[in-house]
MARBA-3410 file (N, C-alpha, C, O; in Angstrom, 1 decimal):
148
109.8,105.6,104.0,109.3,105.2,102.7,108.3,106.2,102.1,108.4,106.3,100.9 ~ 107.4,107.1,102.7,106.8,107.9,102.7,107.1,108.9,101.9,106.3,109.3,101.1 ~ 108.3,109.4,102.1,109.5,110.4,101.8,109.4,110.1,100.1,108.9,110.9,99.3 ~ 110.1,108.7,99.9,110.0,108.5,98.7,108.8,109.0,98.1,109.0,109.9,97.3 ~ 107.7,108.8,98.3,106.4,108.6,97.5,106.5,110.4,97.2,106.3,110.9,96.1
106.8,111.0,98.4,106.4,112.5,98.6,107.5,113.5,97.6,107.4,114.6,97.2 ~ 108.2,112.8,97.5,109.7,113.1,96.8,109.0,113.1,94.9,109.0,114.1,94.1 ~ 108.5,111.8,94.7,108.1,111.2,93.1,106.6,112.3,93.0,106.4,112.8,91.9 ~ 105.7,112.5,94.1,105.3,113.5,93.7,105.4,114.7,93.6,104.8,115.1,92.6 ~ 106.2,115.7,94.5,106.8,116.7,93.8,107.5,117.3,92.8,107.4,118.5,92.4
108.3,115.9,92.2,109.1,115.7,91.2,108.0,115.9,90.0,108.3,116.7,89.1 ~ 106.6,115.2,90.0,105.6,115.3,89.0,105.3,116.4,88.5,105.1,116.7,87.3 ~ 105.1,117.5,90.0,104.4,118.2,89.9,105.4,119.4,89.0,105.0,120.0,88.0 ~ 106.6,119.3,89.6,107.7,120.3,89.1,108.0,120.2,87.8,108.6,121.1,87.3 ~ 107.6,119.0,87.2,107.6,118.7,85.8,106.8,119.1,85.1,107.1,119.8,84.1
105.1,118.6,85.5,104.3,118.9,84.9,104.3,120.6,84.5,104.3,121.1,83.4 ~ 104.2,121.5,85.8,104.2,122.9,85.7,105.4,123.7,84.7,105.1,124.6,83.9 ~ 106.8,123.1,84.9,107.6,123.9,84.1,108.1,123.1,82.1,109.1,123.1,81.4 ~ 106.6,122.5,81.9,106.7,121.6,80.9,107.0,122.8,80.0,108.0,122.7,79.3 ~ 106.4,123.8,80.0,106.2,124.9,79.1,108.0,125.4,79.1,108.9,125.5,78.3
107.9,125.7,80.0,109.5,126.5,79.8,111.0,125.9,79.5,112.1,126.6,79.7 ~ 110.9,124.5,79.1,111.6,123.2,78.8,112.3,124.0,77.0,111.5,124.5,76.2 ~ 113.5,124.1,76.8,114.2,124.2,75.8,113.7,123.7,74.5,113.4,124.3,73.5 ~ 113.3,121.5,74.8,112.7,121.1,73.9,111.1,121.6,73.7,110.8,121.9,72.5 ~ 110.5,121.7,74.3,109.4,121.9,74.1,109.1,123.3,73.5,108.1,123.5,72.8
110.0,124.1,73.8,110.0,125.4,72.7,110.6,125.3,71.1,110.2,126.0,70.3 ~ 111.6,124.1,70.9,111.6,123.8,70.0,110.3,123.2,69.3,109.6,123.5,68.3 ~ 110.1,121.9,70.3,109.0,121.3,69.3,108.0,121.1,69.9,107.7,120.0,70.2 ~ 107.4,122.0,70.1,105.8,122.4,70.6,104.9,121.1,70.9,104.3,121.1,71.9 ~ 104.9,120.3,70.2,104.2,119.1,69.9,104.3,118.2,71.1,103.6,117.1,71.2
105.1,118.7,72.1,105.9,117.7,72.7,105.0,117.9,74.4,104.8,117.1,75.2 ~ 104.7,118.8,74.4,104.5,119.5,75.5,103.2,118.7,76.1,103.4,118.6,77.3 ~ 102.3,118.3,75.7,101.6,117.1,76.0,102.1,116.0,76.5,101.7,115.6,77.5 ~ 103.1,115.4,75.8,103.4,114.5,75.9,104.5,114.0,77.1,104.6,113.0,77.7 ~ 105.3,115.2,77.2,106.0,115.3,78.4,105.0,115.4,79.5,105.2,114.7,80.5
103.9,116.1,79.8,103.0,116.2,81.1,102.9,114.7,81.2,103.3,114.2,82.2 ~ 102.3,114.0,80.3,101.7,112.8,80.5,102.7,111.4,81.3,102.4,110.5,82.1 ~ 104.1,112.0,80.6,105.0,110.8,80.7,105.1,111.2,82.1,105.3,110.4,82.9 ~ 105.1,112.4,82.4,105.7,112.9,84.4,104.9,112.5,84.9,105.0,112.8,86.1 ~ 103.3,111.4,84.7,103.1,110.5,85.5,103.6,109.5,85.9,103.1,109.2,87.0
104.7,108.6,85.4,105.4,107.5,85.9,106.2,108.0,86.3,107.1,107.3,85.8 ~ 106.8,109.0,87.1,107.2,109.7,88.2,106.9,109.2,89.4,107.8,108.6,89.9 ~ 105.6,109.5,90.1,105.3,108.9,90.9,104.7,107.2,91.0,104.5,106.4,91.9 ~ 104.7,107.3,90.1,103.9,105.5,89.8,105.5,105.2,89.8,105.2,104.0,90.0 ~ 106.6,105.2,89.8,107.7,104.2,90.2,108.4,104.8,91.2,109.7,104.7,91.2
107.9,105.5,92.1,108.5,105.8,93.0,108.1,104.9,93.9,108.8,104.3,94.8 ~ 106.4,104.8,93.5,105.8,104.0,94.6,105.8,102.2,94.3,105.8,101.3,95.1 ~ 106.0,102.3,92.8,106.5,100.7,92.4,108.4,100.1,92.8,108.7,98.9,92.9 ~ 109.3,101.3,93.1,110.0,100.9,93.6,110.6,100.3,95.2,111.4,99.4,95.6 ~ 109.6,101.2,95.9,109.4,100.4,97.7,108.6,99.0,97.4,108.6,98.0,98.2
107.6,99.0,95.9,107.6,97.3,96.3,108.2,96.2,95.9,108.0,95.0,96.2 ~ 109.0,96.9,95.1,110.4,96.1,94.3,111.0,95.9,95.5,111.1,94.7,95.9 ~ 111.7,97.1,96.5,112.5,96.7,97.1,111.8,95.8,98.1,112.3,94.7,98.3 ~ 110.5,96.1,98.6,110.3,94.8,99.5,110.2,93.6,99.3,110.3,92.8,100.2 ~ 109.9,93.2,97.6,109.9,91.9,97.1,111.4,91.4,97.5,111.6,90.8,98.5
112.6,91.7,96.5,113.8,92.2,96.9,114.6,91.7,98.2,115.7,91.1,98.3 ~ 113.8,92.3,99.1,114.5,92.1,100.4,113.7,90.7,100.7,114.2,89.8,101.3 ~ 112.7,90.6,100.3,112.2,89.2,100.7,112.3,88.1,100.3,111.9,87.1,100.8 ~ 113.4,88.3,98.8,114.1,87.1,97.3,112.7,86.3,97.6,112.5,85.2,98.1 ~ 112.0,87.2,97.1,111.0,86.7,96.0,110.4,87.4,94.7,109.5,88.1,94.3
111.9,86.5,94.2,112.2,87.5,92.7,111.0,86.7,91.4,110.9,87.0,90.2 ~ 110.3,85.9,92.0,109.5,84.9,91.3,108.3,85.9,91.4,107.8,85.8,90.3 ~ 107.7,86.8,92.1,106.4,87.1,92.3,106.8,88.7,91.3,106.0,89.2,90.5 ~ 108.6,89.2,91.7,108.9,90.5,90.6,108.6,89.9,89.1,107.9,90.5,88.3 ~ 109.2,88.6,88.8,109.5,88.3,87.3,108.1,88.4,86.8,107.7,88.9,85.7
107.1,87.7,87.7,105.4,87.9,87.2,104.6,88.7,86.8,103.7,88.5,86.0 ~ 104.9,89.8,87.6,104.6,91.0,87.7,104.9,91.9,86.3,104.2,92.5,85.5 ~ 106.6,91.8,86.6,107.4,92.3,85.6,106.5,92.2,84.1,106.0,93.1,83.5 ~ 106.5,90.2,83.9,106.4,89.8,82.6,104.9,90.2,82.2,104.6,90.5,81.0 ~ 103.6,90.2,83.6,102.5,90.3,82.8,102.4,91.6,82.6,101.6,91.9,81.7
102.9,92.6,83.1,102.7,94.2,82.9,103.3,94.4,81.4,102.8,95.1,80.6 ~ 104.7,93.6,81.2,105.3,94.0,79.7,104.1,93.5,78.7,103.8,94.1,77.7 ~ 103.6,92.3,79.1,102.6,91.5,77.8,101.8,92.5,77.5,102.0,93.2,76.5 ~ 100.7,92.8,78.5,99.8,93.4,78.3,99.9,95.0,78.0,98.9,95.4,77.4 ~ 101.1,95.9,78.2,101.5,97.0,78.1,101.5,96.9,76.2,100.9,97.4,75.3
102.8,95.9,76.3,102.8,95.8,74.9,102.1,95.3,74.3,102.5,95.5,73.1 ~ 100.7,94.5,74.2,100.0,94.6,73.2,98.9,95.9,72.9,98.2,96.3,72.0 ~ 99.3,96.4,74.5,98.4,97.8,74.2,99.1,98.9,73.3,98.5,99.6,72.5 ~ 100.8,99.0,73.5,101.3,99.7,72.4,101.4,99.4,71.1,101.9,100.1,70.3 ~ 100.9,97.7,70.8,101.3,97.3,69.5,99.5,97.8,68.5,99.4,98.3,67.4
98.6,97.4,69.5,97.5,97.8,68.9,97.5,99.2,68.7,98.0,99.4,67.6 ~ 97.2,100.3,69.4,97.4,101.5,69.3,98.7,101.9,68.2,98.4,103.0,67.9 ~ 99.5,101.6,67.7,100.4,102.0,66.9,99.8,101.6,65.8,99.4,102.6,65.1 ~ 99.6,100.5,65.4,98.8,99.8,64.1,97.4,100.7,63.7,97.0,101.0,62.6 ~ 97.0,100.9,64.9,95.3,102.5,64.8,95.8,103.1,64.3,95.3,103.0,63.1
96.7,103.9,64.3,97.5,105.2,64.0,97.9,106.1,65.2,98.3,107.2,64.9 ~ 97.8,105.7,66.7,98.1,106.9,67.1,99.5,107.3,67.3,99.8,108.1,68.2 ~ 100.1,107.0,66.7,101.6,107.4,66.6,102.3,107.6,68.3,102.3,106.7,69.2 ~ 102.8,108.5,68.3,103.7,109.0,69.7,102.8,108.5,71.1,103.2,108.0,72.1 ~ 101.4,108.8,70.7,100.8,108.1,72.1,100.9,107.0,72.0,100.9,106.4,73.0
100.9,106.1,70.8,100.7,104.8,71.6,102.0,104.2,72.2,101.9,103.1,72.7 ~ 103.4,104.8,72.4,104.5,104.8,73.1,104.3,105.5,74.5,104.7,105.1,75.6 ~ 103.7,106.4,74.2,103.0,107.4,76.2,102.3,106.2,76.6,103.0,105.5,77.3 ~ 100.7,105.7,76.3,100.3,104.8,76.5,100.8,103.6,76.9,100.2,103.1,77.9 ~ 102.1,102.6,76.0,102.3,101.5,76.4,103.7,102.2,77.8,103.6,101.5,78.9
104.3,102.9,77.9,105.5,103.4,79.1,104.4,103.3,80.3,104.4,102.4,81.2 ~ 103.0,104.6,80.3,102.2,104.5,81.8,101.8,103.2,81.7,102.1,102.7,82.8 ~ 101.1,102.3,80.9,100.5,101.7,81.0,101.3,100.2,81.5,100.7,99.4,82.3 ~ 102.5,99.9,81.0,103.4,98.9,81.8,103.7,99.1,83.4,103.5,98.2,84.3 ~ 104.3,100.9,83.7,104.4,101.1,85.0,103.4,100.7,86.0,103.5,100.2,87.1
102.2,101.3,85.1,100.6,100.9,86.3,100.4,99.7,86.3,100.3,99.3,87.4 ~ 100.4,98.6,85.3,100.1,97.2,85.6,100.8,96.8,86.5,100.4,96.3,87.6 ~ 102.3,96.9,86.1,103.3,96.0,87.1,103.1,96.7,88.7,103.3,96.0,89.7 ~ 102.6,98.2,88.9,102.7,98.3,90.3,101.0,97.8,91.2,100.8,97.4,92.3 ~ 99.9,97.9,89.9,98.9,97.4,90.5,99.4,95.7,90.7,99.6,95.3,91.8
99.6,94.9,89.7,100.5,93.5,89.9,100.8,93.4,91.5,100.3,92.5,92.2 ~ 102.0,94.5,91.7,102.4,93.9,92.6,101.9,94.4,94.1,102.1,94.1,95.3 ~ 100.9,95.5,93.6,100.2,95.7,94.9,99.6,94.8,95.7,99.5,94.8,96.9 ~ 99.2,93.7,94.7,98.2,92.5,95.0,99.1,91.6,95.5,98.8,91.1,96.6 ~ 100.3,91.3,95.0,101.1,90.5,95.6,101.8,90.8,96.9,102.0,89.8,97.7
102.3,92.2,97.4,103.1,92.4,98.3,102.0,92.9,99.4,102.3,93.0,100.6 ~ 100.9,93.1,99.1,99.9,93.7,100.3,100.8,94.9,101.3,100.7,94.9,102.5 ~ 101.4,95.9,100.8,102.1,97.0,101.6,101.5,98.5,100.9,101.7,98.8,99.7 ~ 101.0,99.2,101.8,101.0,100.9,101.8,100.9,101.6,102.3,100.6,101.6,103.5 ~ 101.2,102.5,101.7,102.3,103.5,102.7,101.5,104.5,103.5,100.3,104.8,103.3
102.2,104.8,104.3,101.5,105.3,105.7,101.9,106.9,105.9,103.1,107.2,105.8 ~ 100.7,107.9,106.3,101.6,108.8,106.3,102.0,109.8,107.2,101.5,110.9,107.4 ~ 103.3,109.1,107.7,103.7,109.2,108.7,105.3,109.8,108.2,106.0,109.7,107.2 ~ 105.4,110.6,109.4,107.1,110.8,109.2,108.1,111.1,110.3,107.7,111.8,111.2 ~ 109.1,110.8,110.3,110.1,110.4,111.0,111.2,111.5,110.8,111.4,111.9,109.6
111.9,112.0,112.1,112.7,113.1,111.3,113.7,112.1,111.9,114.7,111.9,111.2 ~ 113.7,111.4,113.1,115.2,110.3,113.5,115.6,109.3,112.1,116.7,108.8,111.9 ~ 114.6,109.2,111.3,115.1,108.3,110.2,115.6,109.1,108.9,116.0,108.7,107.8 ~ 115.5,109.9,109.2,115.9,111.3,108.2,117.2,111.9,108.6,117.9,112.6,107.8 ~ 117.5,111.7,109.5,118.8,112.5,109.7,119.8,111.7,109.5,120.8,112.3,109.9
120.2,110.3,109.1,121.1,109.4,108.7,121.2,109.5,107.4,122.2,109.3,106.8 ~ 120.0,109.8,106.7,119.8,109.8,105.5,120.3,111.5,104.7,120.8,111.7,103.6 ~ 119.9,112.5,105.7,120.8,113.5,105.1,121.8,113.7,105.6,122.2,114.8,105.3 ~ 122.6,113.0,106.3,124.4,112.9,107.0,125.0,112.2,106.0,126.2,112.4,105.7 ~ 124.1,111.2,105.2,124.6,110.6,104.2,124.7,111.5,102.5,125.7,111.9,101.9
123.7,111.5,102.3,123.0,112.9,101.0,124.1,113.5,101.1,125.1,113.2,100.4 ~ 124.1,114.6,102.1,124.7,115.9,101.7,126.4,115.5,101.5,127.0,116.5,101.4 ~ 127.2,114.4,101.3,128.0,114.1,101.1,128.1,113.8,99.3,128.9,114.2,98.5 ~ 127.1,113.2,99.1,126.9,113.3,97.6,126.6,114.3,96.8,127.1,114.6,95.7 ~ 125.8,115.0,97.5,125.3,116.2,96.9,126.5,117.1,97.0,126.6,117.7,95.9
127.5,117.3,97.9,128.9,117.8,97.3,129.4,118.0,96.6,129.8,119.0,96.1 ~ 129.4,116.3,96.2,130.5,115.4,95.5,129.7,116.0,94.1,130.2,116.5,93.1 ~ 128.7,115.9,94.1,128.1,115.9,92.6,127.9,117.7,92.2,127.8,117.9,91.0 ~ 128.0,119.0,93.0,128.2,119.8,92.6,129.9,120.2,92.4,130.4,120.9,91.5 ~ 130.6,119.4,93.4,132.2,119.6,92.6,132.4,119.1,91.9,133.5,119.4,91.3
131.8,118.1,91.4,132.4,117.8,90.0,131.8,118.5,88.6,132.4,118.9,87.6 ~ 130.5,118.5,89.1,129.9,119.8,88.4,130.7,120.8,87.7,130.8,120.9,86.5 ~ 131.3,121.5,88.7,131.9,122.8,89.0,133.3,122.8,88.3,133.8,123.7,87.7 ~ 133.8,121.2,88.6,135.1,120.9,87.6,134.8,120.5,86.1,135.1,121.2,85.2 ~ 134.0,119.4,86.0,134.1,119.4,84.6,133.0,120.0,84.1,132.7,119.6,83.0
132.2,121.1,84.7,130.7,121.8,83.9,131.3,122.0,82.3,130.6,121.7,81.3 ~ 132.4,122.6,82.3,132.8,123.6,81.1,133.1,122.6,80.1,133.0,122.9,78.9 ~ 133.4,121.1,80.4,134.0,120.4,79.0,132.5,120.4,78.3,132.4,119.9,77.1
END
């Protein structure tokens, strides 16, 4: 589970750094803020996903839907206020992190799990026996239909 978390942070980081050299962002300059910002819910649902899944595995879809519903309320009156201020594009950055963080603080409280850091390469090697069969699959097809 570890893996995951380590995985959504990399992913952040790899984002944040090559925000500048992004196609869109050379077009529209404007943007380049706002993509850093959003590559925080990168790791914020990497790490809200293992506690989906442990709710999940545990069908206690009643403690997700709470979670779910109070992070949407409160997210969204944070983006409804903020748009009515004027801040335009942020208050859409604002309410996206701001839903992700509620619902995973939410259910931190609820699922009482964190992660440990520890790693396993015996749990790793089923998982890339599996992978690298996808990762194949998804460059030959690549490779066949790249050009349409």
């Amino acid at each position: 589970m570890f893996l995951v978390q380590y995985r959504g942070i990399i992913s952040f980081v790899l984002l944040f750094v090559i925000a500048l050299q992004s196609p869109i962002i050379m077009i529209f300059p404007c943007f380049h803020p706002v993509l850093r910002v959003l590559a925080l819910k990168i790791p914020l649902s990497a790490y809200n996903s293992i506690q989906l899944a442990k709710v999940s595995h545990d069908l206690n879809f009643k403690k997700s839907f709470m979670s779910t519903f109070g992070s949407t309320i409160l997210s969204g009156a944070i983006g409804i206020v903020m748009a009515y201020t004027g801040y335009g594009i942020w208050a859409l950055v604002v309410q996206v992190i701001s839903n992700i963080l509620f619902n995973t603080v939410f259910l931190m409280t609820i699922v009482k799990w964190l992660p440990k850091l520890q790693f396993s390469f015996i749990r790793l090697l089923p998982l890339i026996n599996y992978g690298w069969k996808l990762l194949a699959t998804g460059v030959y097809v690549y490779r066949l239909f790249g050009a349409l």
